[in-house]
TIVEX-552768 format. One line per 8 residues: number of its first residue (from 1); for each residue x, y, z of C-alpha. Coordinates in steps of 0.5 Angstrom, whole numbers. Example, Ala and Ser with C-alpha at 12.3 -4.5 7.8 and 13.67 -1.06 7.14 Angstrom:
BEGIN
1	25/-9/16  27/-2/14
END
This chain:
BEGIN
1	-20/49/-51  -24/50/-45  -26/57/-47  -33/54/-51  -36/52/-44  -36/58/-42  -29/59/-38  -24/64/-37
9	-18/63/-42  -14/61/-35  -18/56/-34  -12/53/-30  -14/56/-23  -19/53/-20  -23/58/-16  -24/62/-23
17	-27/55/-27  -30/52/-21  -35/45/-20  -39/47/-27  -32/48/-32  -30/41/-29  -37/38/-30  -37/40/-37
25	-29/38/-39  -33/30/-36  -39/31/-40  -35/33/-46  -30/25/-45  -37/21/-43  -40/24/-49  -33/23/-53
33	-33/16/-51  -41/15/-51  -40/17/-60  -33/13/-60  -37/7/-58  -42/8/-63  -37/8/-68  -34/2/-65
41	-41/-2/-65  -42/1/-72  -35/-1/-75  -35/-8/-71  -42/-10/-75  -40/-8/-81  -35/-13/-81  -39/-19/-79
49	-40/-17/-72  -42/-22/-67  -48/-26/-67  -54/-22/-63  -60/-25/-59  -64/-22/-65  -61/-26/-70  -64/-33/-74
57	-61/-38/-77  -64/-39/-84  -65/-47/-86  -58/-46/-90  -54/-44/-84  -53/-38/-85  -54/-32/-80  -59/-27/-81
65	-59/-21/-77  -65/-17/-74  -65/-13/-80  -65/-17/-86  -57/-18/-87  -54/-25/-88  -47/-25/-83  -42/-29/-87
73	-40/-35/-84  -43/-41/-79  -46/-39/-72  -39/-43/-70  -34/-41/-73  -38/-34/-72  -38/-34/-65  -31/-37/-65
81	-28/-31/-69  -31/-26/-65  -32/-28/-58  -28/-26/-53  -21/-30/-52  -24/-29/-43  -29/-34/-46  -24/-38/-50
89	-19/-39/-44  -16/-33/-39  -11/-29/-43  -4/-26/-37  0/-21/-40  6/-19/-37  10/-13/-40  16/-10/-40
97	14/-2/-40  17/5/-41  14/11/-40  16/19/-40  13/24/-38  12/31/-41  15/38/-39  15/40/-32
105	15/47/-34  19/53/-33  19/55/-26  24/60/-22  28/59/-16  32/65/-15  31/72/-15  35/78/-14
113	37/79/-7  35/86/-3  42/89/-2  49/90/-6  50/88/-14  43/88/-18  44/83/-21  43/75/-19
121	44/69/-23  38/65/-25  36/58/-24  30/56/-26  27/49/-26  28/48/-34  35/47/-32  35/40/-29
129	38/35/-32  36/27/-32  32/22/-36  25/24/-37  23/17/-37  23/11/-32  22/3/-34  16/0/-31
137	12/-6/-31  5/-8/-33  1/-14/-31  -7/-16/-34  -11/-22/-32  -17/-23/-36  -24/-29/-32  -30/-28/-30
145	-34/-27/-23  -42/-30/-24  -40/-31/-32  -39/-24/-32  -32/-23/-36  -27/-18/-31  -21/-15/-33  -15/-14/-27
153	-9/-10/-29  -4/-6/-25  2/-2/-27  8/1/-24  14/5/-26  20/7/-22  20/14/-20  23/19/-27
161	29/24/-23  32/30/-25  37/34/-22  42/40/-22  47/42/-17  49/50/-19  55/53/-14  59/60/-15
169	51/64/-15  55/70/-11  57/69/-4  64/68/-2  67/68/-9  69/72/-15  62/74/-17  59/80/-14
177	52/78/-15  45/77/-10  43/72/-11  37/70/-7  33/64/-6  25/65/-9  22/64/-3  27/69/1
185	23/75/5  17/72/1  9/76/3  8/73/8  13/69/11  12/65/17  20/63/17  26/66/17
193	31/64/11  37/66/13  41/61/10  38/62/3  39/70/3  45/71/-1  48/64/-3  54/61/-6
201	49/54/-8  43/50/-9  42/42/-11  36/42/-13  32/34/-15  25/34/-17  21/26/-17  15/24/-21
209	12/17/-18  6/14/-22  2/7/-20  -5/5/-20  -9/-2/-21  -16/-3/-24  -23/-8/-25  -27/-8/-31
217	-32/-11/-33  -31/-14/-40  -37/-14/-45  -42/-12/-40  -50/-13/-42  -47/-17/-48  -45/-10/-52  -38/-13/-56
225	-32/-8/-55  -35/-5/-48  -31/-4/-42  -34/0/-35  -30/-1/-30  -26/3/-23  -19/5/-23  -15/7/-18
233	-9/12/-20  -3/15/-15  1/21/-18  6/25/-14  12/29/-15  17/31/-10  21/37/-10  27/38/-6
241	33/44/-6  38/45/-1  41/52/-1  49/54/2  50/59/4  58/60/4  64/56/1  64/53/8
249	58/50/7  59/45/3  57/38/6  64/37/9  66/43/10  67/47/17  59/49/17  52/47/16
257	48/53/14  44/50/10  36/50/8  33/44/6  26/45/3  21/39/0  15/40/-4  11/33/-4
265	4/33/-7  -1/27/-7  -6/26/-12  -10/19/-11  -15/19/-16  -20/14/-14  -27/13/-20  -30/10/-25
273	-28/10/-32  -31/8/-39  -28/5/-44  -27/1/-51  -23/-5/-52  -22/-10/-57  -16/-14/-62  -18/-16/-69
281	-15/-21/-73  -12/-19/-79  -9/-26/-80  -8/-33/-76  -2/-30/-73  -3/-22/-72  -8/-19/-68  -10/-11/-68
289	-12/-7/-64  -12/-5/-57  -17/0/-52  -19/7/-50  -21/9/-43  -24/16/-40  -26/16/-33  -28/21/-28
297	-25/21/-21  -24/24/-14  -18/27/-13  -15/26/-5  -11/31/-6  -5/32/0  1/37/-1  6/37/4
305	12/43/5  17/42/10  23/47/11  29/45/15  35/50/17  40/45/18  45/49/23  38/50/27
313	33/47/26  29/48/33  27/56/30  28/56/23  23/49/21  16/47/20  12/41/17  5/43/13
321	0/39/10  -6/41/7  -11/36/3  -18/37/-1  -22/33/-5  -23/35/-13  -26/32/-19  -21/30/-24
329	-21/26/-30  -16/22/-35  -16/19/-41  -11/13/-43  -10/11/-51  -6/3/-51  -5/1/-59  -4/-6/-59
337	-1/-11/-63  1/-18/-62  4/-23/-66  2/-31/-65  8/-35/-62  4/-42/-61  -2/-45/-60  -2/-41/-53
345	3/-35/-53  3/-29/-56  8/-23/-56  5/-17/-55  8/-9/-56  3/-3/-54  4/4/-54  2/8/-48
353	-2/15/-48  -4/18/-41  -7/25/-40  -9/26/-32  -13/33/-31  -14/37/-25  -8/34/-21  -3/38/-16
361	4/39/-18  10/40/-14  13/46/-17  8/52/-17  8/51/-8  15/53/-10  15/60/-9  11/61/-2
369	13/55/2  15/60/8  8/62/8  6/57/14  0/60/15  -3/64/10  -3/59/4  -7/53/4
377	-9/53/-3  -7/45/-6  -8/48/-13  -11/42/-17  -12/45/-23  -6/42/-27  -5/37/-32  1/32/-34
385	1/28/-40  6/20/-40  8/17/-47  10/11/-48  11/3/-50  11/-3/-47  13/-10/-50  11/-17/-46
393	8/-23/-48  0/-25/-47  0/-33/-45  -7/-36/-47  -9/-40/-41  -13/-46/-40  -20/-45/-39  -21/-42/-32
401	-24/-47/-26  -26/-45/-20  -20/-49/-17  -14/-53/-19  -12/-57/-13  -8/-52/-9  -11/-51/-2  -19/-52/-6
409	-21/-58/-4  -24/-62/-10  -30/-66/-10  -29/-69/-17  -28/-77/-18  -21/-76/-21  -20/-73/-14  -19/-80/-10
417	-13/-84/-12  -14/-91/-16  -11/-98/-12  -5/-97/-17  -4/-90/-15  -4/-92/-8  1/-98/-10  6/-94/-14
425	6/-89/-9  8/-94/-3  14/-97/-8  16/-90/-8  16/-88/-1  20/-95/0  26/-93/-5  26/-86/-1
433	26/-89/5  32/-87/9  37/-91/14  34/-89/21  37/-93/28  32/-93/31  27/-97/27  21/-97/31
441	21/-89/30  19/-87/23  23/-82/20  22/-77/14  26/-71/11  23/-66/8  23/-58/7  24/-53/2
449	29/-49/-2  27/-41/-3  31/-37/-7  29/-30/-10  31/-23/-13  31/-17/-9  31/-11/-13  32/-4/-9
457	31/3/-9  32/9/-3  31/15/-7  38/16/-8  41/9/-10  39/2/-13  41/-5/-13  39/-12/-14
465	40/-18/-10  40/-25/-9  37/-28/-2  34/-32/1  26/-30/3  26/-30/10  19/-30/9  19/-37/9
473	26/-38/9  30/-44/6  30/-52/12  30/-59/11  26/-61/17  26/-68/21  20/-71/24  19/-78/27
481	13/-81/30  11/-88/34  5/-91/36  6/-93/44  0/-96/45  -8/-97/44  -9/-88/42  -2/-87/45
489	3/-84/40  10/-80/41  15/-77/36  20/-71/35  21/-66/30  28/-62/28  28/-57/23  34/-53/22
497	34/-46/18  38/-43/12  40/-36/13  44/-36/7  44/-28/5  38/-28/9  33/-22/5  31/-18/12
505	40/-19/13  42/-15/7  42/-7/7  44/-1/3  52/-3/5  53/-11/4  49/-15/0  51/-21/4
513	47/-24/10  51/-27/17  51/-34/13  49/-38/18  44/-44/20  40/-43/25  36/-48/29  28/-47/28
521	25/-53/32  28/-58/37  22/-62/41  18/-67/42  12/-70/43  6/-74/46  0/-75/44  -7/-79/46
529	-13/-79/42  -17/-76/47  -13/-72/52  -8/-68/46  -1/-66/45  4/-64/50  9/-62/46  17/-60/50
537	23/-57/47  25/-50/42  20/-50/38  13/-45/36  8/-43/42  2/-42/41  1/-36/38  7/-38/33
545	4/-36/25  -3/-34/28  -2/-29/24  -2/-33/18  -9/-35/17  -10/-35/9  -14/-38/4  -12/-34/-2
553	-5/-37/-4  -2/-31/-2  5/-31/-1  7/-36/5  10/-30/11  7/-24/7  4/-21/13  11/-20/16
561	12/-15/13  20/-13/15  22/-20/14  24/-18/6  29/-12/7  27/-10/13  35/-8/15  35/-2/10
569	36/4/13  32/10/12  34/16/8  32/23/9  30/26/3  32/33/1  39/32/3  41/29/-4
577	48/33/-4  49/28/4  50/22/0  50/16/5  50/21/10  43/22/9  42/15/12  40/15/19
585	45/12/21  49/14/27  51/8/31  46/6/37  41/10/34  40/6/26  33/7/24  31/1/19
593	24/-2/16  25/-7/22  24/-1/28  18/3/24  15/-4/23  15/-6/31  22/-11/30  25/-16/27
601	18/-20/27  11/-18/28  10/-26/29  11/-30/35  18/-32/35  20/-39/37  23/-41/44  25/-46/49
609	16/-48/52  12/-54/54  6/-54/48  -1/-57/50  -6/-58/44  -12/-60/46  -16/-65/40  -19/-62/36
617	-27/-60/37  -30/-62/30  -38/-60/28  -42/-58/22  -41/-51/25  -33/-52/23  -27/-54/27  -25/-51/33
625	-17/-52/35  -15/-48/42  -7/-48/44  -3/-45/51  4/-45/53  9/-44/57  17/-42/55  22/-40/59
633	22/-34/64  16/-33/65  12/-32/58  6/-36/56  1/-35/51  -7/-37/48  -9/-39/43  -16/-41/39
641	-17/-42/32  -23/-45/27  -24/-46/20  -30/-49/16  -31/-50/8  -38/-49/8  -42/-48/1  -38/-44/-4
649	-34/-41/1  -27/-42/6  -26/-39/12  -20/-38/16  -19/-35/23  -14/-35/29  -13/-30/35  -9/-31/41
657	-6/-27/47  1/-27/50  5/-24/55  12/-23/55  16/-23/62  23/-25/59  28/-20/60  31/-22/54
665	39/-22/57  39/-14/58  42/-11/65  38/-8/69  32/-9/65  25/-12/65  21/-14/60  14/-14/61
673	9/-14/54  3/-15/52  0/-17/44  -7/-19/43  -6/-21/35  -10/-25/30  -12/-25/22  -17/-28/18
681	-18/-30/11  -24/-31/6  -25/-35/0  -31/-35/-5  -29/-40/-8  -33/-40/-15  -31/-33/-16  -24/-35/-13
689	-24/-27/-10  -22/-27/-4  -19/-22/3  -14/-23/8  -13/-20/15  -9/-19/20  -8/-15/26  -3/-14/32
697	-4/-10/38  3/-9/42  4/-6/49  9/-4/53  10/-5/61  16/-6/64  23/-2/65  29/-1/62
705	35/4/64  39/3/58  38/8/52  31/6/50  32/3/43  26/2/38  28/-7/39  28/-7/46
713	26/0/49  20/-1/55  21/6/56  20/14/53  26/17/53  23/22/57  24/29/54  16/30/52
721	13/25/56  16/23/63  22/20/65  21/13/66  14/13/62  12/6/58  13/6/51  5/7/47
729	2/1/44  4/-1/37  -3/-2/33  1/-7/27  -5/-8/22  -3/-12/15  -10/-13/9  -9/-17/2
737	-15/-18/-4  -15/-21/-10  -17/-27/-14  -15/-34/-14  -17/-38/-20  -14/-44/-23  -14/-42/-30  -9/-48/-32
745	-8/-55/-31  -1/-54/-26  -4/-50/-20  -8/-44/-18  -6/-37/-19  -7/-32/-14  -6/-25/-16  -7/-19/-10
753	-5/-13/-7  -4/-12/0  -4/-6/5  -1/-4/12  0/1/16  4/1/23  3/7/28  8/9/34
761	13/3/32  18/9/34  14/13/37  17/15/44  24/13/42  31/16/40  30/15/33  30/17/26
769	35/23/27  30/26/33  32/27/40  24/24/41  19/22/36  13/24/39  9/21/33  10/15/28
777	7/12/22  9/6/16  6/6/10  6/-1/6  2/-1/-1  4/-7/-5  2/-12/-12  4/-19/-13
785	2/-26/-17  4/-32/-14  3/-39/-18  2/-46/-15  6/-52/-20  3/-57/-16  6/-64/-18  13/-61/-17
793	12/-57/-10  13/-50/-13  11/-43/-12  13/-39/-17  12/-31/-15  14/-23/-16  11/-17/-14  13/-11/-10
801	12/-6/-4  13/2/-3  14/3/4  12/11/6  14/13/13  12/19/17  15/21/23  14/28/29
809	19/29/34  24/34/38  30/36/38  34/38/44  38/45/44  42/47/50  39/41/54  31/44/52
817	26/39/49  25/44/43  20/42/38  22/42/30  18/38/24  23/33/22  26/32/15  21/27/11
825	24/21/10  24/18/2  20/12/1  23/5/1  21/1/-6  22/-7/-7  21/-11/-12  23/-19/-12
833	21/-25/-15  23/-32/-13  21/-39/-13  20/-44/-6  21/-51/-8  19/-56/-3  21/-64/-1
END
């Protein structure tokens, strides 16, 4: 269809169409859409339309456009039934979505071998077998920003897998054919390919992931149906085959002669798009419509091909990544229809039309994966094509407000409690109060019950469980205060943690935590006015949730990002045929998300210490806190935090240092680390955007002689770098924006994506089926809506993280550090939605 502007029939190859080619496909999509508009207009006006700045009012009331026409109706009733339902109250739709995908073509995998029979058996890539299609999910909030309507809308699906394992090609058996792998002796290898010359097997799986998330602007200029905004769009397909050799070949038997090969291409398409979006009545209670979009896009293309021989991986194995940045263009169709329930709610059923042009796929690198060097060639030049449905409902929620309560201080009159309020609320406290023995000390109880759905994928297998959110784990708390004297004041605080299945206890093999109850704080205090706090007992030192800073309601812990799934081992990925034994999990060397993501917990943990706060330093500048404290074995910690509410905006920031000497109960080791860390968070508080930071930098001074461990190692393991050398520091960075809005009456929404990236976690260590890593990276990307329900004490939130991990290193053969790329490990996927109540 390209051929009329002047490309060649094959317009797939890139170099042969060129920039202008693409030029012109976007040219072609803009103007469809600039006609498409003009038609929507068109049609939109000759239905009655909406009231424009040009049109009178006659003295009958009536509505007289520009040209002369009467529009039907009076200007209320007018502009009710055909101004947006933004500007009537803040519509949140949440869907259930099904997608598939077309074809992935007819690519082959094996060929004829250059020795024996002249035959093979072919297997080509038409052969796998699977669902073409993935269950996902899709949530959109229309507000506004600077009386702007706005649209924020995110997807996700799970990953569509396909796959076939084939034995009895020729080696070994009754069958006399050569069957060799495609890319066997291939021009221009730079490996060799033993293993898949002649084979008896091949296990073959092919994965297609899809995400991205968009802001539109709903309306702009006043022109009815418009929408103009910026999308973001993840597509990648992973290709991975494992050839054996021979019958004995077969995981579990007497060999390992076996190749693994994994394609991985990225595409991030990253642009602008245009679009028509509207619903029409057809009835009271039944609504039509939907939109298109169209939008032009830099792809950042990233394609990595790696190549393992199992049997030996120190001379047959590399990794490769090659990445370009092209244009690329996509266009979505969502029909909609939605069915009046109440007042506020509506069902919603839509269908989902997506076109990616330009995008890179796995399966046409195939065939010269063994060309290390001389194919460099990302191929973005392909096109993929998703259909599909969905089905949810779109709640009709209260006009937006800048702030419903929550964390927003509100200035109105409704916000100070009347003279009965205070009374009952007295009355209620002595009906609660409970029996204390000593009844000079106050005592309250008080804590917090967090349960939630943890739903799992590794690549291979998949789960759901009930946990506990470690996050913001459930408590009951007991404080407890008294007044000494004149500007003297003293209490305590103890506070037990329920680890019942905790979120960062369960893996791939129990769904149970340890089941235990765990201490959190044990300590008291003394205060003077003048003086500060002296706090002494287990309990937080200064740093403790300095980490935490925020004002956008995200979700309470978030930034520790390994306390939700954080013991699930890594897979490698390309060894689907392994099963469970392609977990890195080889007694003292289990690699899981705590080990990339730099421990158990990124935030300070509690310890026996002596607190000292000073008072609080208040000015129109802000507020100033500062903190230091001493725990036991030498370690000791700062920390300075401030905040100031000034106009439309809030503003959190906290930063601190600790240095770690305790040796942590370890023989013949001395622990000596050093972390600065910090997060600051911003608010707009009339737009309800927002931005969230956080920041840890970990380094390792002291000595350890056991088998340096990612938890407890100080030391390398010392077969790159010297024996006895320092572990590198870990850079541990956390981010997430989004809007916070008050949109009805029970308390703030908050809905955000979030990003992380850990470097070296590992790094230097024995870790992730490597004699040493010599490099390593996680990778978080997450979405997630969290909603306040203020008068019960609740949080009610969902969401979901894809953890990516990267990793370098060697191999040790015949006592020589030998250099190998190591097996790529699949990605870590969780989903989970729970509620916290407190009390």
């Amino acid at each position: 269809m390209w051929g009329a502007f002047g490309c060649v029939p094959n317009w797939r190859s890139a170099l042969e169409c060129g920039v202008s080619c693409i030029l012109c496909r976007s040219a072609v999509l803009i103007a469809a859409s600039v006609v498409a508009l003009s038609l929507w207009l068109s049609a939109a006006r000759a239905d009655g339309g909406d009231v424009k700045e040009s049109d009178t009012v006659a003295s009958d009331n009536t509505v007289v456009g520009d040209d002369g026409d009467a529009v039907d109706g009076d200007p209320a009733s007018i502009a009710a039934k055909y101004e947006p339902r933004a500007a009537k109250g803040a519509p949140f739709t949440i869907e259930g979505l099904v997608l598939a995908r077309d074809k992935i073509g007819n690519f082959p995998l094996t060929t004829l071998g250059d020795g024996g029979p002249t035959t093979f058996v072919k297997f080509d890539s038409s052969e796998l077998e699977g669902d073409d299609f993935a269950p996902g999910i899709r949530g959109t909030l229309q507000g506004s920003i600077f009386d702007q309507a706005i649209e924020l809308s995110a997807f996700y699906i799970n990953p569509i897998g396909i796959e076939r394992t084939k034995f009895d090609l020729g080696q070994g058996n009754a069958n006399p054919a050569d069957t060799d792998m495609i890319y066997d002796n291939a021009p221009g290898a730079d490996v060799s390919s033993v293993n898949s010359d002649d084979i008896y097997g091949l296990v073959a799986h092919h994965e297609t992931a899809l995400y991205g998330a968009e802001v539109n602007a709903i309306r702009p200029f006043g022109i009815p149906g418009l929408l103009v905004g910026a999308r973001g769009i993840f597509f990648g397909e992973t290709f991975s085959t494992t050839t054996i050799d021979t019958p004995n070949d077969v995981p579990g038997g007497s060999s390992t002669a076996r190749d693994h090969v994994t394609i991985g291409t990225d595409n991030r398409l990253v642009g602008l798009q245009l679009g028509l979006q509207h619903m029409f009545d057809l009835s009271d209670g039944l609504r039509v419509g939907g939109s298109i979009k169209a939008g032009l896009y830099n792809n950042y293309v990233d394609r990595n091909r790696t190549f393992l021989s199992e049997n030996r991986p120190d001379l047959r194995s590399f990794e490769r990544n090659d990445s370009d940045n092209v244009f690329a263009q996509a266009v979505e169709f969502n029909p909609r229809i939605e069915l009046k329930l109440s007042d506020s709610v509506f069902l919603t059923a839509a269908g989902t039309f997506m076109w990616l042009n330009n995008v890179s796929t796995a399966l046409p690198h195939y065939r010269t994966v063994t060309d290390l060097n001389g194919d460099h060639d990302v191929r973005a030049n392909d096109d993929v094509f998703f259909y599909g449905g969905s089905l949810g409902l779109t709640f009709q929620l209260d006009a937006p407000s800048a702030a419903s309560g929550g964390l927003l201080a509100r200035t109105d009159e409704a916000a100070y409690a009347s003279e009965a309020d205070v009374e009952d609320r007295i009355g209620d406290l002595k009906d609660s109060a409970a029996l204390k023995g000593n009844r000079k000390v106050s005592l309250e109880i008080s804590g917090s019950i967090n349960r939630m759905f943890l739903a799992w994928d590794d690549g291979e297998d998949q789960d759901v469980y009930v946990v506990d959110n470690t996050a913001a784990r459930s408590r009951f708390e007991f404080r407890g205060a008294v007044k000494i004297a004149r500007g003297w004041s003293a209490g305590y605080i103890l506070s037990v943690g329920l680890d019942d299945t905790a979120a960062n206890d369960v893996d791939q093999f129990t769904a149970h935590g340890e089941e235990q109850i765990e201490t959190r704080h044990s300590a008291w205090w003394v205060r003077n006015n003048q003086l500060g706090t002296m706090t002494v007992g287990y309990t937080s030192t200064a740093t403790d949730n300095i980490i935490h800073k925020d004002v956008g309601g995200i979700m309470a812990g978030a930034a520790n990002i390994a306390t939700i799934g954080g013991s699930f081992l890594v897979r490698r990925a390309g060894f689907y045929e392994q099963g469970d034994d392609a977990l890195v999990n080889s007694g003292a060397f289990t690699t899981t998300l705590n080990d990339f993501s730099a421990g158990a917990s990124v935030d300070t943990l509690r310890r026996n210490n002596i607190r000292y706060d000073a008072p609080r330093i208040s000015s129109q500048w802000g507020n100033f806190d500062a903190s230091v404290a001493w725990g036991e074995d030498d370690f000791w910690d700062a920390a300075l935090e401030y905040g100031i509410n000034y106009n439309d905006w809030k503003f959190r920031f906290g930063a601190g240092y600790l240095h770690d000497t305790d040796e942590g109960g370890r023989a013949n080791s001395s622990r000596d680390r050093e972390e600065y860390k910090g997060s600051a968070s911003l608010l707009h508080i009339p737009s309800g955007l927002f931005g969230t930071v956080a920041y840890v930098h970990r380094m390792f001074n002291g000595f350890d002689a056991a088998t340096p461990q990612a938890v407890f190692g100080e030391n390398t393991v010392g077969l790159v770098t010297p024996p006895g050398s320092n572990r590198p520091p870990i850079d541990y960075l956390y981010t997430a924006a989004g809007m916070r809005r008050g949109y009805w009456s029970m308390g703030d929404t908050s809905v955000y994506g979030e990003f992380a990236r850990v470097d070296d976690a590992i790094t230097g260590l024995r870790e992730a089926g490597l004699r040493e890593v010599t490099d390593s990276t996680l990778t978080m990307v997450g979405a997630a809506v969290s909603q306040d329900i203020t008068a019960a004490g609740m949080d009610v939130y969902a969401g979901f993280r894809v953890y990516s991990f990267e990793t370098e290193g060697v191999q040790l053969r015949s006592n020589v550090p030998t250099p190998t790329s190591p097996v790529p490990l699949t990605d870590l996927v969780f989903g989970y939605a729970g509620t916290r109540i407190r009390f």
